[in-house]
Each structure stands twice: as C-alpha cells, then as structure tokens.
N, C-alpha and C positions, 0 to 999 in steps of 0.2 A: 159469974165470971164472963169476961168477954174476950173473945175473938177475933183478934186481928185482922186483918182483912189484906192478905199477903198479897192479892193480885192489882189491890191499886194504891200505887204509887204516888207519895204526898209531893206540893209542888206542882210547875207548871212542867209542863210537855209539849214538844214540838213534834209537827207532824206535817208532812212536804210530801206530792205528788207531782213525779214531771212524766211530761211523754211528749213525746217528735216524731214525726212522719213526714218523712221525702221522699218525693216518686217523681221520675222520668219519664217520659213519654213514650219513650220505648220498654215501659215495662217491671224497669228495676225500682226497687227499694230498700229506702232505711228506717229501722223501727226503732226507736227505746223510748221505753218506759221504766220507772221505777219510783218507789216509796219507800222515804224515809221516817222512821218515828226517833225520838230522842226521851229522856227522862233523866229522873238525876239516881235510878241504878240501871241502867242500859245507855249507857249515854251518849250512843252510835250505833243504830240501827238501820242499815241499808238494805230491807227486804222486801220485794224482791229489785232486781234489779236484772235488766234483759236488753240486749243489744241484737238485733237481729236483721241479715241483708239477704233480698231477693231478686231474681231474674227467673228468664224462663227454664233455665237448667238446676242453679243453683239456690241452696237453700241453707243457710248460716246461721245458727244462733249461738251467742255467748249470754253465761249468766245466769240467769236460773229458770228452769223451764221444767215444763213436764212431758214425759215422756212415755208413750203410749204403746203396747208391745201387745198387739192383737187384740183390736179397738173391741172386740164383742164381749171377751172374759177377761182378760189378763188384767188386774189393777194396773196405777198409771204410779210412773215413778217420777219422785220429786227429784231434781238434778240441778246441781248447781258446777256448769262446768261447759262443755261444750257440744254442740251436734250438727248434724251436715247430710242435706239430704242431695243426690243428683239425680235429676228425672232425664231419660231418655227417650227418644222417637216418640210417637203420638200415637193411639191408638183409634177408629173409627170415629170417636167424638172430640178429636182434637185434644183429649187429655194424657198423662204422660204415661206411653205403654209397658214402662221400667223403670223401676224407682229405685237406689240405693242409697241404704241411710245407715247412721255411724252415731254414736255418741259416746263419752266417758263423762265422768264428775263425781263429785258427791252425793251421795243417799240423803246421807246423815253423818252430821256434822257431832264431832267428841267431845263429850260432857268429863273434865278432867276434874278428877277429887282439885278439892281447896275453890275451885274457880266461883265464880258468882253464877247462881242458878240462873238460866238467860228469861224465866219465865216467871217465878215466885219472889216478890219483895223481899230483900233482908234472909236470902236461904242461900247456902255453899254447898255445892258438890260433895258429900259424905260419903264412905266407906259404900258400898253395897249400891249408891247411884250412878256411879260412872256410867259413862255410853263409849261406845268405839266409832271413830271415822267407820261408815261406810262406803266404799268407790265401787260403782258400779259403771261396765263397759256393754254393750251390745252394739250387735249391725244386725239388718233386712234386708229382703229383697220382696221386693211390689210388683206383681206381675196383674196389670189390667187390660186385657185382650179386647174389652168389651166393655161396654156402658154401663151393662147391668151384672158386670163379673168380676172380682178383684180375686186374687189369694196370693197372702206374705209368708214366708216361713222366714224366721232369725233365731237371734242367740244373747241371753243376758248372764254376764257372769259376775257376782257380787261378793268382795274380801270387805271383813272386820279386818283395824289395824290399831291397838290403842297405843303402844311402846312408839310405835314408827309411823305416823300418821303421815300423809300426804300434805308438805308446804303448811301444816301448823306443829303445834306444839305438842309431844307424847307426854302417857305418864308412864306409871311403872307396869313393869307385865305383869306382876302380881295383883292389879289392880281389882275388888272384885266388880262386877260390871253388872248391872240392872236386867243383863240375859246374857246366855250364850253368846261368844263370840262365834260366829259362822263365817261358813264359806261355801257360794251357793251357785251351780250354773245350771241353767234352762233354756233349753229347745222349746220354741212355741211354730205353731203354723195355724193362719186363719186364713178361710175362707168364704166369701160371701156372695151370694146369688140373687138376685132380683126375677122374680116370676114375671112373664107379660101376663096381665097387665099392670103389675107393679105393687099388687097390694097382699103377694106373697115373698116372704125372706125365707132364704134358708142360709144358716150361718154355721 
C-alpha cells in the first residue's frame, strides 16, 4: 500500500513577495510587506501580511505581527490585528524614557467542522478537530531610566470564542474542539540590568 502524500499539492502554485519602505528625513516611516502563496486547495493565501508607520513618538502596526510580553521568558504571540506603541521623554542616552504599548487581534484563527483543512490536501474539518477563534488583548508600560536599566510590567488577556467569533464565521457551541476552550489573563513584569562592565546580565 501506498500513502498519499496530503501535504503536497498536485498542480502549479503561485507564490509572490512584496515589501515598501518610505522614509522622510525627519524620521518617519512606512513599512509593508507581505506573502502570498496560492494553490488549487488554498486558493488565496495572504500570510503574513503587515503594514506598519513610525516616527519618534509613535509606533503603528496593522496586520499580522508578533508580539512579545517580557522579552526574557514570556513566549511571543502570533497576532493578527493591531498594536501601537508611544514613547515618551528620553532618557540619559537619548532613548525613549516611557513607553506605552496596546495591542488586540487574533491568536488563532477557527478551524470550523465541514471547512477545508487550511494545511493537509484533500482533509475537512471532522467532529473532534474544530479550533476556537482566539483574541487576545494586552498593554505595557517601559520604564528605561538608564542605558543599562529597563523594567515593564503589563497585562494579556485571552477568550476562546467558537459559536460567536470575531468578523468570521461561527459554528455550533456543541462543537467538540481539539482542546479546551479557555479563558486566560496574565500579569507579567520584566526587568533587566546590565553590569559595568557590561558582560553581566541580570534579568
């Protein structure tokens, strides 16, 4: 007997990478990038896709990014959605001595019975595989007094939602789903030290 080979796709495939960068002289910019692949069972795939404007206060990104919530431990969350960071005053090295940053979007996007598996050839969404929209919300605050001193404390709070998903399609609440539906928040605070002469950390 032989076995199919579900992850590749017979047929041709397309596959397209753009990126732009504008910058001002005083400072400001505009970033996007993004990849698409296409196939004849995905037939429209725009992943990722990231639009992102900066100056010396503000900080804008739409689209899909990652998001990082106490750079030393905290894993980094996939986010397809929005975030916004503003830096204020400067601190002794000219960098920004307060930071507050905001983001919302999606985790994880919902795998609804019947649908076409977004990853295995020729496979539907069955009983027992569902997934739930994930939205996940957090803010920070960045306090850098010092060159060799940073410490943030914030807050990530994360809803399952499969019946009532956010701007897509629900299924049924009966649904059974491939894990527990959760609902999760977290306090995090990091803080990091540089020793002189710089080749001790303490985090």
């Amino acid at each position: 007997n032989r076995y199919k080979n579900i992850f590749q796709v017979p047929g041709f495939g397309t596959e397209a990478s753009v990126y732009l960068l504008m910058q001002s002289p005083d400072g400001k910019s505009i970033e996007f990038s993004g990849d698409y692949t296409g196939d004849q069972w995905n037939r429209f795939s725009p992943i990722p896709v990231t639009l992102t404007y900066t100056d010396s206060y503000n900080k804008l990104i739409l689209g899909d990014f990652t998001k990082t919530a106490g750079e030393t431990y905290m894993a980094s969350l996939p986010i397809f959605g929005a975030g916004y960071t503003l830096s204020l005053l400067k601190n002794n090295v000219n960098q920004p001595l307060l930071e507050l940053s905001g983001f919302f979007g999606e985790n994880r996007k919902p795998y609804l019975i019947g649908e076409r598996h977004p990853y295995i050839y020729k496979n539907y969404i069955d009983e027992g595989e569902a997934q739930a929209q994930r939205l996940a919300y957090g803010g920070s605050i960045k306090w850098s007094p010092l060159r060799r001193f940073d410490a943030t404390i914030g807050a990530i709070y994360a809803d399952d939602e499969i019946h009532n998903p956010l701007l897509r399609d629900g299924g049924s609440r009966n649904s059974i789903t491939s894990e527990p539906l959760q609902k999760s928040f977290t306090v995090f605070a990091d803080g990091n030290w540089l020793f002189y002469p710089g080749n001790i950390e303490l985090n």
